[in-house]
N, C-alpha and C positions, 0 to 999 in steps of 0.2 A: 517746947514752948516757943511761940512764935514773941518776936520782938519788932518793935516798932522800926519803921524804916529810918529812919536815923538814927537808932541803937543800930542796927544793924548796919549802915554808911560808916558809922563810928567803929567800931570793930573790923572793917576794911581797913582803916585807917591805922592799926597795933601793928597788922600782919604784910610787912611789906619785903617782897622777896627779890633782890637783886644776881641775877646771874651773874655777874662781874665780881660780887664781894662776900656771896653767901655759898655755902655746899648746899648742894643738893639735900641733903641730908635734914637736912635744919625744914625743910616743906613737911607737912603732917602727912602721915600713909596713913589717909581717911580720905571720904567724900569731903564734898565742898564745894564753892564758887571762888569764882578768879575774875579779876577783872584784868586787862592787857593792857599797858600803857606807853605810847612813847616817852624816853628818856626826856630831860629837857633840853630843849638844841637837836632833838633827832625830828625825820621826818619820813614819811612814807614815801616811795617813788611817784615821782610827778605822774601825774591820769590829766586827761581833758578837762576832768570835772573838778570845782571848787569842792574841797568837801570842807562841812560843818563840823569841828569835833567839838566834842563837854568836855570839861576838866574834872578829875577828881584828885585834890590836891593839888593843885597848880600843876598836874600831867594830862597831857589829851590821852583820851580814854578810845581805845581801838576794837577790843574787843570782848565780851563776857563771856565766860564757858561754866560747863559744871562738870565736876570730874564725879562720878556716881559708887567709884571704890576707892582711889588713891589720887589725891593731889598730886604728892612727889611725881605717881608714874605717867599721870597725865601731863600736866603740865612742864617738869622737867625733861622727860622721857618722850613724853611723841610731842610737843609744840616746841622746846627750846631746841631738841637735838633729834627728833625722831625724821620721819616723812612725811611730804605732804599727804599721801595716799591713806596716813592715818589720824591728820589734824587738820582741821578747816581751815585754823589762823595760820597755817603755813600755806598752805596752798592759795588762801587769798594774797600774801603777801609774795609771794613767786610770781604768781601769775601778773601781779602789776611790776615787778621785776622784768617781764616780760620772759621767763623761763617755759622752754617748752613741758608739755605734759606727755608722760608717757604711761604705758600702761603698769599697774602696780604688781600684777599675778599674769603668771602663765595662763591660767584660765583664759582665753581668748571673748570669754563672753560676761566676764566681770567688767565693770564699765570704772570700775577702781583704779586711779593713777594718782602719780607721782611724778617729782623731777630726778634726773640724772643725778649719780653721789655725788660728784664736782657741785651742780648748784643747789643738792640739797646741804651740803659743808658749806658752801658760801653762806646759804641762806639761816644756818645755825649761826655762822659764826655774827652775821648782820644782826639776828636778832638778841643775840647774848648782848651785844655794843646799845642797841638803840632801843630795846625792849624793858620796863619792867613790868613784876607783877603784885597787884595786891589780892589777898584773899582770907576766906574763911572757912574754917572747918563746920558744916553747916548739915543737916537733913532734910531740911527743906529746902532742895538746891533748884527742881521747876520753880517752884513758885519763886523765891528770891533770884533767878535768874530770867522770867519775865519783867520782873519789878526791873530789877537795873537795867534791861535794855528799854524797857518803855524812858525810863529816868534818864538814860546817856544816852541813848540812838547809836549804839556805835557802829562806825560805817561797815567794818570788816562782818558785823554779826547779818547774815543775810535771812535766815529762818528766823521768826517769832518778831522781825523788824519792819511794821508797819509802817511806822515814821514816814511822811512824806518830805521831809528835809532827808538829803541824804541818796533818796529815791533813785534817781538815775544812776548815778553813781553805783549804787549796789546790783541795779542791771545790769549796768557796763561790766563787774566784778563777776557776777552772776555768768555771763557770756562769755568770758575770758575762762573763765573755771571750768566751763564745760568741753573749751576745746581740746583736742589731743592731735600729736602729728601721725 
């Protein structure tokens, strides 16, 4: 049954998951949407660019995903502690770290990477400190997760993000993501 986009806002709002104070465990092993949050007082690594962010709940809102089997193993498992080579919101947020990319598979012709274990543990540990998340366990995770990025623009979300606020900046992110040494 779909629900109206502020029931749906409001229900973000129950489910709020801090890495610092909550187990893993306590995240639903279901689908669903997540929205990514900086803490308050954190901040993304300085870029050229001004970016715009939307608050939800007095937090700037970084980026929305959808996990299509398991919250817990998306969102705890490959975004807070996994690699970049298997979460976007990590690999955005390295790359303006300025961490280099490497390639993720022996396959020489997979174009899949990742950083070094050194700054992909840094870059866990960065976002346990300066990351939260809020979410729902949902089935209608496209559709509610077009809604929110049309609704927040979040700079880190590069696919499905028309927004012209924001724009450059997600090229710049966009071209940083693609490079490898």
């Amino acid at each position: 049954m779909m629900h109206s986009f502020d029931e749906i806002l409001s229900n973000f709002s129950k489910n709020l998951f801090d890495p610092l104070k909550e187990n893993h465990s306590q995240l639903p092993d279901c689908q669903g949407v997540y929205i990514i949050c900086l803490r308050s007082g954190a901040n993304l690594p300085k870029s050229e660019f001004k970016i715009t962010l939307t608050k939800f709940k007095g937090y700037d809102v970084l980026y929305v995903g959808i996990s299509n089997k398991s919250l817990r193993k998306r969102d705890y498992n490959q975004h807070f502690n996994g690699n970049a080579g298997r979460s976007t919101l990590r690999k955005s947020i390295g790359v303006l770290f300025s961490y280099s990319l490497i390639p993720r598979d022996k396959n020489p012709f997979s174009k899949k990477t990742k950083f070094d274990d050194k700054n992909e543990l840094i870059l866990s540990e960065w976002m346990h400190k300066n990351l939260i998340m809020f979410f729902i366990p949902i089935i209608d995770t496209d559709i509610i997760e077009k809604k929110l990025i049309e609704h927040f623009n979040p700079p880190l979300n590069l696919k499905s993000n028309i927004n012209s606020i924001n724009a450059d900046f997600r090229k710049y992110l966009s071209m940083l993501r693609n490079k490898t040494i």
